[in-house]
C-alpha positions as CSV (number, residue, x, y, z in Angstrom):
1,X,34.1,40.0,-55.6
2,X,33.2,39.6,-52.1
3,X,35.5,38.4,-49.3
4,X,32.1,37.9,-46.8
5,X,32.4,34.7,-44.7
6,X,29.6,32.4,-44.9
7,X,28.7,31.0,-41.9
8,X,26.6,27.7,-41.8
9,X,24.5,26.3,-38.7
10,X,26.6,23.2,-37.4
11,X,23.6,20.9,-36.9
12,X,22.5,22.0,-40.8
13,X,26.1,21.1,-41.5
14,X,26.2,17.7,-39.7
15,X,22.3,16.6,-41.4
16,X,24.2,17.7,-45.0
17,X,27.5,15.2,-44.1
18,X,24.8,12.9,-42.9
19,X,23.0,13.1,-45.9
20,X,25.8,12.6,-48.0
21,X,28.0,10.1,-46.0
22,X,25.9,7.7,-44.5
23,X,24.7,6.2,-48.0
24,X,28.5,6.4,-48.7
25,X,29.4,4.4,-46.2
26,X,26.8,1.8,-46.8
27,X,27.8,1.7,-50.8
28,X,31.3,1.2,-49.2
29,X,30.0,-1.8,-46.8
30,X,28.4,-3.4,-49.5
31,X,30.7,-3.4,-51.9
32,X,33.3,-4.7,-49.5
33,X,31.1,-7.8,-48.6
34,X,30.4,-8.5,-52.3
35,X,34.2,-8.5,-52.8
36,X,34.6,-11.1,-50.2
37,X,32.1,-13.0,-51.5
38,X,33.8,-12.9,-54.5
39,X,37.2,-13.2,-53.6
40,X,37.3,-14.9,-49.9
């Protein structure tokens, strides 16, 4: 096994949690105004 730390660029990091979060936070946003459509 190796113990090596694995170091990854911090502007590759932020485009991969960009990547990843900003659709998640828009199927978040959506879902919440469908619910208070539903419900409100």
């Amino acid at each position: 096994m190796q113990n090596e730390a694995i170091t990854t660029h911090p502007v590759k990091l932020a485009l991969a949690w960009g990547f990843v979060g900003i659709p998640l936070v828009w199927g978040v946003y959506m879902t919440l105004q469908s619910a208070m459509a539903l419900f409100g």
